[in-house]
C-alpha positions as a Python dict, from the first residue, in 0.01 Angstrom:
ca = {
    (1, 'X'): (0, 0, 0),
    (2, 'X'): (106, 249, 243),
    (3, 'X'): (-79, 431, 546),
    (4, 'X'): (24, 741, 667),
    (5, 'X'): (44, 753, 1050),
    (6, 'X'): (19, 1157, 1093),
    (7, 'X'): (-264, 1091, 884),
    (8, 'X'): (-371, 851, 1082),
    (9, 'X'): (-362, 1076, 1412),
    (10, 'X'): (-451, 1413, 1229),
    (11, 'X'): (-836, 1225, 1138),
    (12, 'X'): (-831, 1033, 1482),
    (13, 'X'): (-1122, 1173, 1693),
    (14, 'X'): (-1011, 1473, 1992),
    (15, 'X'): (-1103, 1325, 2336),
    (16, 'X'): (-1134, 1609, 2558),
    (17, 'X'): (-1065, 1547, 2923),
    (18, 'X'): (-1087, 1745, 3218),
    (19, 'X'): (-782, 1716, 3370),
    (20, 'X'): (-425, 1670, 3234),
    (21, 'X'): (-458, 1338, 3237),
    (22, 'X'): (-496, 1102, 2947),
    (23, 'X'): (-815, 926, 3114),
    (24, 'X'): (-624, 631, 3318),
    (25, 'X'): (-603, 637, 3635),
    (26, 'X'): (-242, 745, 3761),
    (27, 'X'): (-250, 653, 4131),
    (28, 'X'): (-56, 373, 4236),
    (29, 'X'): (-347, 201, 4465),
    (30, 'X'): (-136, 194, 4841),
    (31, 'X'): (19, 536, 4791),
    (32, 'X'): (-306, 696, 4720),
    (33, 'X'): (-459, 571, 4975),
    (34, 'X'): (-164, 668, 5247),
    (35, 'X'): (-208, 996, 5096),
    (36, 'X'): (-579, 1062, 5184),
    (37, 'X'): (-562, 883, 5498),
    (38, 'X'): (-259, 1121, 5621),
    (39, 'X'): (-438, 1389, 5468),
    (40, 'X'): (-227, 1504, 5199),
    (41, 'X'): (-468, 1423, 4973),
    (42, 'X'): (-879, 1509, 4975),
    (43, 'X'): (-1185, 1347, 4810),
    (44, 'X'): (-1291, 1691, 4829),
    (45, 'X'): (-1012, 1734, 4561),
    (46, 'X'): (-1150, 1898, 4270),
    (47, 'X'): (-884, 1754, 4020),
    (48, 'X'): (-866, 1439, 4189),
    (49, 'X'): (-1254, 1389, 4108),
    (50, 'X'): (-1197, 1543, 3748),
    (51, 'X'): (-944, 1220, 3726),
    (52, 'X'): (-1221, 1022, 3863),
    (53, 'X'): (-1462, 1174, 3591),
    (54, 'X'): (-1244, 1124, 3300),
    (55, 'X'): (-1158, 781, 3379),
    (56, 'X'): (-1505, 660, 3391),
    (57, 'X'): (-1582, 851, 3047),
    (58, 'X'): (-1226, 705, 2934),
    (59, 'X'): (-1322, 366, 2774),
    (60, 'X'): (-1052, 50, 2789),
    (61, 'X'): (-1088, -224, 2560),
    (62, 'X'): (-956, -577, 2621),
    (63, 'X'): (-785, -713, 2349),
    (64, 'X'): (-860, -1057, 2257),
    (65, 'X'): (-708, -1358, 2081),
    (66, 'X'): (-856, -1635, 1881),
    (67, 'X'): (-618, -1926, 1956),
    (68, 'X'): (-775, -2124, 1643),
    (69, 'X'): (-807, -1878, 1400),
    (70, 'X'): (-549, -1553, 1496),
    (71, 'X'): (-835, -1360, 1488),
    (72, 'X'): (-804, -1047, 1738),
    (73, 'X'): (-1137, -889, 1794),
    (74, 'X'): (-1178, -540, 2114),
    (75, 'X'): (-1429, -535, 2379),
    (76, 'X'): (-1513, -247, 2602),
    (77, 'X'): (-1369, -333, 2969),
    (78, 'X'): (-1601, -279, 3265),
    (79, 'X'): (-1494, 9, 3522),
    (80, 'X'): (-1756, 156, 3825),
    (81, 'X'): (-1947, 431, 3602),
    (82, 'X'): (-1949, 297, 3289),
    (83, 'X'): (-2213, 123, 3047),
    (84, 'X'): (-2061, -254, 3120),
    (85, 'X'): (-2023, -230, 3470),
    (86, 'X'): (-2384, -109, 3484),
    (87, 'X'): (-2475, -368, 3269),
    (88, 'X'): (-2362, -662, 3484),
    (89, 'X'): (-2451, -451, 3828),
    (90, 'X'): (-2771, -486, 3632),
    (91, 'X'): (-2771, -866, 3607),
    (92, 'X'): (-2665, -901, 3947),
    (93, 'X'): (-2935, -696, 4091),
    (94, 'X'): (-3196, -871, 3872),
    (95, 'X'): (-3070, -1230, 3945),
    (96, 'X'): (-3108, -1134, 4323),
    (97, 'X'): (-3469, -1009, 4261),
    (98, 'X'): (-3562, -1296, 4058),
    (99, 'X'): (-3430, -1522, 4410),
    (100, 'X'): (-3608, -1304, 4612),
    (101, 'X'): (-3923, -1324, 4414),
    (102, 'X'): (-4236, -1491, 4601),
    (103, 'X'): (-4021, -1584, 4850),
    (104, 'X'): (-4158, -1499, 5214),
    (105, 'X'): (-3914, -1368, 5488),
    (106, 'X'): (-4167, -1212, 5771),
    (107, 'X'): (-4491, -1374, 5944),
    (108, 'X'): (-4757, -1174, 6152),
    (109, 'X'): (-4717, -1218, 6491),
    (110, 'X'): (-5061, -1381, 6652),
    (111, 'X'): (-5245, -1105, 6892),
    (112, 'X'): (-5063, -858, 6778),
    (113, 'X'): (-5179, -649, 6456),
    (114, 'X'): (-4853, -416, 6444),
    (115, 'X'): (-4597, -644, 6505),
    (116, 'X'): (-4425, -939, 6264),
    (117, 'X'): (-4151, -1189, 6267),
    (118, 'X'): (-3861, -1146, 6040),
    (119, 'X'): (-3565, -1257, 5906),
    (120, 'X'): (-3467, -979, 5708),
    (121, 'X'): (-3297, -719, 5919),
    (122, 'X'): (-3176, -387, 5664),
    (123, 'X'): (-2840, -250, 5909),
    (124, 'X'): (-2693, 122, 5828),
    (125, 'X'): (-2367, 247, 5990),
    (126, 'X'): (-2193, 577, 5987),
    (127, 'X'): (-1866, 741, 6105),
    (128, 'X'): (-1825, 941, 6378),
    (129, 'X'): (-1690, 1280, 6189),
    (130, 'X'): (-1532, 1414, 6462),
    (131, 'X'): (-1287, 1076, 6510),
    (132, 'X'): (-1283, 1000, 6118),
    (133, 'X'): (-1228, 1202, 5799),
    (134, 'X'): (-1404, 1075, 5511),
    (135, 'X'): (-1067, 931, 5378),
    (136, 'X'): (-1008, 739, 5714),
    (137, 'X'): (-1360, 660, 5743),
    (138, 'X'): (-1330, 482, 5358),
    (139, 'X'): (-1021, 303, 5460),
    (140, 'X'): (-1196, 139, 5732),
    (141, 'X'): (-1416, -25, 5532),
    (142, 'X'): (-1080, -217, 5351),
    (143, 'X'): (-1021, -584, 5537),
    (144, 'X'): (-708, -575, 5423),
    (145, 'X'): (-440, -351, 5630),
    (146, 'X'): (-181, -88, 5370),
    (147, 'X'): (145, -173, 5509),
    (148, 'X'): (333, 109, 5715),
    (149, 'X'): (26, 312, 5783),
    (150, 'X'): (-143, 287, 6081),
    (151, 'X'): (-571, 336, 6082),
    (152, 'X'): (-874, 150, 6162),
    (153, 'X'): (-963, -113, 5910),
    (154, 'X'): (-1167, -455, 5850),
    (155, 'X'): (-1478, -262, 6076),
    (156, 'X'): (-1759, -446, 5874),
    (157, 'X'): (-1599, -822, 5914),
    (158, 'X'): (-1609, -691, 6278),
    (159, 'X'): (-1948, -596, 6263),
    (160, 'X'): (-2047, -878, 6139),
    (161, 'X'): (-1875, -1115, 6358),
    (162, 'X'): (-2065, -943, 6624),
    (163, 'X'): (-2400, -977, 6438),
    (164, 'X'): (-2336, -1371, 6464),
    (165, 'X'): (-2338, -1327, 6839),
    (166, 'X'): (-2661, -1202, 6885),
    (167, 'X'): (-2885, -1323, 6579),
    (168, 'X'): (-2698, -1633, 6517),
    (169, 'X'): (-2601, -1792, 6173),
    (170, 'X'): (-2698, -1552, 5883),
    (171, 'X'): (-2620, -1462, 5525),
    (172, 'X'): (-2480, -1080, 5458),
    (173, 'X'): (-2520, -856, 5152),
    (174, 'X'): (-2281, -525, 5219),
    (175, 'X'): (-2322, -214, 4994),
    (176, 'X'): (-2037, 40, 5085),
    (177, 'X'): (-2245, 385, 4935),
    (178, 'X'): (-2147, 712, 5016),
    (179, 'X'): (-2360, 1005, 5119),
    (180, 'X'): (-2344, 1351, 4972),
    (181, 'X'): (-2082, 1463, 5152),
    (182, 'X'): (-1870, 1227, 5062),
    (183, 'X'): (-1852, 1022, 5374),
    (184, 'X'): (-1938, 663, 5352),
    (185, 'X'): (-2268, 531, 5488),
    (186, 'X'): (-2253, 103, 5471),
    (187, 'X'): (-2567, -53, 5453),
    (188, 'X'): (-2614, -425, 5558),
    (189, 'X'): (-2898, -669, 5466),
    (190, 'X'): (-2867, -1005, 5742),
    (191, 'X'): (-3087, -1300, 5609),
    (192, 'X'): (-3108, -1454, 5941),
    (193, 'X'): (-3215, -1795, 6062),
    (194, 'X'): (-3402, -1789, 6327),
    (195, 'X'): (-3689, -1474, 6295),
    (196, 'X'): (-3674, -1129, 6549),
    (197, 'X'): (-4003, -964, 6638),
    (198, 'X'): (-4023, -630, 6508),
    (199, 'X'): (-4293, -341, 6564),
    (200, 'X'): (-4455, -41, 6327),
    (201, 'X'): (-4310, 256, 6392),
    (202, 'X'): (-4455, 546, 6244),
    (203, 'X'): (-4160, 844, 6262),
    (204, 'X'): (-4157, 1185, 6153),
    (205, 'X'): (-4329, 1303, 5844),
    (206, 'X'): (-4488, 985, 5846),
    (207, 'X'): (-4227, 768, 5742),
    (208, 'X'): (-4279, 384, 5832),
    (209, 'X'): (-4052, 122, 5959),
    (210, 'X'): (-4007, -149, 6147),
    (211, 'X'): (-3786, -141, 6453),
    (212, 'X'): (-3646, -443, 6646),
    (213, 'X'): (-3915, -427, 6981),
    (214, 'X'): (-3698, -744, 7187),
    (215, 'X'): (-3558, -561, 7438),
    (216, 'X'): (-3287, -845, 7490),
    (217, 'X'): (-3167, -768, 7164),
    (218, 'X'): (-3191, -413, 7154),
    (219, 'X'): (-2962, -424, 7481),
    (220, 'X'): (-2741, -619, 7332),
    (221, 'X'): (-2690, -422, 6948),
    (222, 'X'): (-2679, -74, 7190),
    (223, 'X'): (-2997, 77, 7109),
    (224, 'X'): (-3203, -7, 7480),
    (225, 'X'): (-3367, 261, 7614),
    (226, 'X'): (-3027, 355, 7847),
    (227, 'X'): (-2831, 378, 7556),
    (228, 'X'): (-3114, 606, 7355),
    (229, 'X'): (-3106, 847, 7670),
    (230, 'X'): (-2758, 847, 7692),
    (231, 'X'): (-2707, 918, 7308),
    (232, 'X'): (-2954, 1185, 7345),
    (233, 'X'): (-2736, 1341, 7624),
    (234, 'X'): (-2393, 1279, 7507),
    (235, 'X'): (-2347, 1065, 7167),
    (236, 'X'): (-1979, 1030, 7208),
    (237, 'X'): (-2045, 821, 7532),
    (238, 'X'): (-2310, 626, 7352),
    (239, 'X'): (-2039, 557, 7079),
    (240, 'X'): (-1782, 429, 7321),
    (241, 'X'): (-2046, 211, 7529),
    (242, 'X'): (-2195, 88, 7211),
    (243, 'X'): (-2120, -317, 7210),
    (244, 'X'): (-2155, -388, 6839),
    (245, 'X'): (-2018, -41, 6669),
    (246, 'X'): (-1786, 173, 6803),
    (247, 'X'): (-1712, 403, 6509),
    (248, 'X'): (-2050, 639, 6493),
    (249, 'X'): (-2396, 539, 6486),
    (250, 'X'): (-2586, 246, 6401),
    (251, 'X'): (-2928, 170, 6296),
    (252, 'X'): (-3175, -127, 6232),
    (253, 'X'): (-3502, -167, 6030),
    (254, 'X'): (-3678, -511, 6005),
    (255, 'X'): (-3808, -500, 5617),
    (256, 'X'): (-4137, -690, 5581),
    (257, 'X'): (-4386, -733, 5317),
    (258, 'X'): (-4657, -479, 5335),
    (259, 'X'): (-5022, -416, 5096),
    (260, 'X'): (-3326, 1086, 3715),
    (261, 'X'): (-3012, 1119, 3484),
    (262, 'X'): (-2695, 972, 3589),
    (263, 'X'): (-2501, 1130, 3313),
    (264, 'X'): (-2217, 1323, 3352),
    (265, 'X'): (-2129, 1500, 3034),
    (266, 'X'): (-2022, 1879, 3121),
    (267, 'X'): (-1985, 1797, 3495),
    (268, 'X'): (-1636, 1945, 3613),
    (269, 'X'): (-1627, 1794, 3944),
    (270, 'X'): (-1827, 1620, 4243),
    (271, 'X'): (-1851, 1921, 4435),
    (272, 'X'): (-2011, 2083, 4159),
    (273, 'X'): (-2292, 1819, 4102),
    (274, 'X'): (-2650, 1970, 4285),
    (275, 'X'): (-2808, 1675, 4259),
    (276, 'X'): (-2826, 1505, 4600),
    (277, 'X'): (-2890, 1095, 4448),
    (278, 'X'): (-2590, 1172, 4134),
    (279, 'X'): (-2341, 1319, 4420),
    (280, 'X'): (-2443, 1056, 4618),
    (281, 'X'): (-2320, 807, 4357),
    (282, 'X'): (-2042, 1025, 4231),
    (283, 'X'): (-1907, 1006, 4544),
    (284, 'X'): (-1945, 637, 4607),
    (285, 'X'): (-1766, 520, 4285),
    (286, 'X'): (-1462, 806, 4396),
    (287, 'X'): (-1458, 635, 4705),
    (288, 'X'): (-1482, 256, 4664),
    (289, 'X'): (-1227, 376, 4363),
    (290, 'X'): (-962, 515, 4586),
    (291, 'X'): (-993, 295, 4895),
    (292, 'X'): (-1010, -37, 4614),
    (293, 'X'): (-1341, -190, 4815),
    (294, 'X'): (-1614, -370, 4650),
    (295, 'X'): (-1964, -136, 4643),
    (296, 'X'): (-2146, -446, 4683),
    (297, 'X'): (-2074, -799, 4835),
    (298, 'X'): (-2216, -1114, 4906),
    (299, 'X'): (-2161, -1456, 4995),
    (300, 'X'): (-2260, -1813, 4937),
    (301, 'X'): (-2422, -1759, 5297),
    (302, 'X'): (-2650, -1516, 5176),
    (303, 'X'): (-2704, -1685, 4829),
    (304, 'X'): (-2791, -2018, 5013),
    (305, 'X'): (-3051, -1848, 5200),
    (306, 'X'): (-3254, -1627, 4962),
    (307, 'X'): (-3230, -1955, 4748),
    (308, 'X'): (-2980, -1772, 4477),
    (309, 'X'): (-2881, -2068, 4187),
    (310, 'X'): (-2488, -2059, 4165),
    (311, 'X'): (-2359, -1905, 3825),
    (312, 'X'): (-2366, -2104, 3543),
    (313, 'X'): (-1998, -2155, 3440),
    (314, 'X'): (-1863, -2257, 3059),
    (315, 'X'): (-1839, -2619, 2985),
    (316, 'X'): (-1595, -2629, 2738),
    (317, 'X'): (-1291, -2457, 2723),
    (318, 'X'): (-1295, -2076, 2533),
    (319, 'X'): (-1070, -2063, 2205),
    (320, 'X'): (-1027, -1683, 2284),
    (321, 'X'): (-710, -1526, 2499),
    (322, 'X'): (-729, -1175, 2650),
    (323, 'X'): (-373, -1065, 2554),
    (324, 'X'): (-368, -671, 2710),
    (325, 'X'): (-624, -357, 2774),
    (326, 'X'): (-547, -93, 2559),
    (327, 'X'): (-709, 303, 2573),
    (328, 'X'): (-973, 463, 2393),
    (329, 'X'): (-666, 639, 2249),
    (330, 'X'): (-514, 331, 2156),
    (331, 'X'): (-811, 205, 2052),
    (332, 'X'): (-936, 482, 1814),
    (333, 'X'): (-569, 521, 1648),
    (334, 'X'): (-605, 119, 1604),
    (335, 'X'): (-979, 151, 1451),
    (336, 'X'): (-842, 438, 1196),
    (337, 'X'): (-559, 266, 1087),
    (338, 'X'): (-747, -67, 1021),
    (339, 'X'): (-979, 199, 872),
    (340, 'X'): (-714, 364, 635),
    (341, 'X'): (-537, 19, 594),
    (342, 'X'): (-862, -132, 433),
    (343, 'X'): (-914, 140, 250),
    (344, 'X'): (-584, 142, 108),
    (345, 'X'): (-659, -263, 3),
    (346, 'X'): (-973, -153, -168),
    (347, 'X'): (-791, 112, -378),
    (348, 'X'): (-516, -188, -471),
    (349, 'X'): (-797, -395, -584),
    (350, 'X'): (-972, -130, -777),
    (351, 'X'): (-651, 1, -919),
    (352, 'X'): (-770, 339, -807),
    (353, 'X'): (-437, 631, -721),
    (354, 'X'): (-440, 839, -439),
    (355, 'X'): (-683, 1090, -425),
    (356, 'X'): (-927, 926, -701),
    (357, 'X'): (-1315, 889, -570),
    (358, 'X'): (-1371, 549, -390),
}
C-alpha cells in the first residue's frame, strides 16, 4: 500500500494568493509595529494589505487530539475576516442584544417634551491628523507600551479614567473601527449610574440626536459654549485646552429609545475597494491586525450593568488536546493524502491493481 507524495501535491488544489506570500502572516508583531510608527512602513501599503487579504482568505486549522481514543480530527481557526470569527462576533453581538432587550436606559424628563434622562452615553474620538499618522494614531489605542520606541499609547484607559471623574462609576464597551481612510475612529458606549439630561437636536439634513444639555458637564468633557467658539476659531487650541481628550476631537450622543457584500474575492488591495462601509472594515481588521488591539471590548462593569449572564463554562473536563495550527496548505496536502491513503486501503481490500476502476 503505497501513496505517492508528487502525486499527492500534483492533485492538491492551487491556492492563488496575491502577494508572495504563502497566506500567514510574516510580521513579527513589535517590529511591525516600530516600522509603521517610524514610518518605514504604511497601511497605505498596497502589498502590505494584499498580505492582509490573503491571510484572512488563508484558512488555519487547529489540530486536535482525542486523549481517549487517538483520534485527531481539524477545525477551521478563527482570524478577524473570516467565517468563525464572524460567527462568534455574531454570538457576542446577539448575546449583548438579547441583555439589552426590554431593558430601559432613558426616562422623559417632566415639563420638558424634548429632553430625557439617560444612562447610555454613545462617545466617538478621532486623531488630530496633523499630530498623528494613521500608524501612530493606531498605536495609541495599544495599553501596552513596544519597548524602545517612543509614541503615545494607553489614550482610551485615559479616557476613560477621565470619564469616571465626571459621570461617576460606569460600565464601557470600546469598538476600535477605522474610517475610510484608514485612520482609526474609537467609539465608546458608558452605561452609567447615575442618569445625564440630554436634549433633541435636530442637525443638518435632518439628522437627530441627543446632545448632553448640563452645562456643568459639557464644561467639564470640553464641549461648553467657550470651547465650541474657540474650536470654531482655532481647533488646535481647542485640542490642547480640551480636559478629557487631547489627541483630536471628541463627541457625545445620549442614545434613547424613540417611536451589502463583505466579500472580497478579486479585491487586490484596500485602496482599491470603492465601497465606503467594506473599506471601512477592510481597514479596521488591517489595523487592529497590525497594532494587535481588540476591535471590541468589554468588561464585567459593563456586563453587570446591561444585566449580561456570565458565559457558561464546561463542567467536566474535555478529552480533546489542541496539539498545533497547521495551513490550508498543510491542511489540503493532509486531506489528499488521507484521501489517496484510503483509497489505496480500499483497492487492498478489493484486490483491485493500480489503475483498475474503483
Amino acid at each position: 500500500m503505497r501513496v505517492s507524495l508528487s502525486e499527492i501535491i500534483r492533485n492538491a488544489p492551487a491556492i492563488e494568493r496575491r502577494a508572495g506570500e504563502s497566506g500567514c502572516w510574516p510580521y513579527e508583531p513589535e517590529e511591525l509595529i516600530t516600522k509603521l510608527v517610524n514610518g518605514e512602513m504604511s497601511i497605505s501599503d498596497p502589498h502590505l494589505q494584499a498580505i492582509l487579504l490573503d491571510w484572512i482568505e488563508s484558512a488555519d486549522y487547529n489540530k486536535f487530539l482525542n486523549l481517549e481514543s487517538g483520534d485527531v480530527v481539524y477545525a477551521q481557526a478563527a482570524k478577524r475576516g473570516n467565517v468563525v470569527y464572524a460567527t462568534r462576533k455574531t454570538k457576542k453581538r446577539d448575546a449583548l442584544k438579547t441583555a439589552l432587550d426590554g431593558k430601559v436606559f432613558d426616562e422623559p424628563l417632566k415639563g420638558f417634551r424634548n429632553r430625557r434622562r439617560t444612562r447610555l452615553l454613545l462617545c466617538t474620538v478621532n486623531f488630530d491628523r496633523s499630530r498623528f499618522t494613521a500608524e501612530q494614531a493606531w498605536a495609541a489605542l495599544r495599553s501596552t507600551p513596544v519597548e524602545g520606541l517612543d509614541y503615545t499609547y494607553n489614550v482610551m484607559n485615559s479616557l476613560n479614567a477621565n470619564i469616571s471623574k465626571i459621570f461617576g462609576k460606569h460600565g464601557t464597551l470600546t469598538s476600535k473601527e477605522a474610517q475610510s481612510s484608514g485612520y482609526p475612529a474609537p467609539h465608546l458606549i458608558f452605561v452609567l449610574d447615575e442618569p445625564v439630561m440630554v436634549e433633541r437636536h435636530i442637525g443638518k439634513g435632518g439628522n437627530i440626536s441627543w446632545r448632553i444639555c448640563d452645562h456643568r458637564i459639557l464644561n467639564r468633557i470640553g464641549k461648553g459654549s467657550l470651547m465650541r467658539k474657540l474650536a470654531r476659531v482655532d481647533h488646535h487650541a481647542a485640542i490642547d485646552l480640551n480636559p478629557i481628550w487631547k489627541h483630536g476631537f471628541i463627541d457625545f450622543e445620549g442614545i434613547v429609545s424613540e417611536d451589502g457584500s463583505n466579500s472580497i474575492k478579486g479585491v487586490p488591495d484596500i485602496n482599491s475597494v470603492k465601497d465606503k462601509d467594506k473599506r471601512t472594515m477592510l481597514f479596521t481588521h488591517l489595523g487592529n491586525k497590525c497594532f494587535r488591539t481588540r476591535d471590541v471590548s468589554f468588561g464585567k462593569g459593563f456586563k453587570d450593568r446591561i444585566g449580561m449572564l456570565p458565559e457558561e463554562k464546561p463542567s467536566e473536563a474535555t478529552k480533546w488536546k489542541r496539539v498545533r495550527t497547521v495551513t490550508d496548505l498543510e491542511y489540503n496536502l493532509i486531506s489528499a493524502y488521507n484521501e489517496q491513503l484510503a483509497i489505496a486501503r480500499f483497492r487492498d481490500a478489493m484486490g483491485l491493481q493500480s489503475g483498475e476502476p474503483t
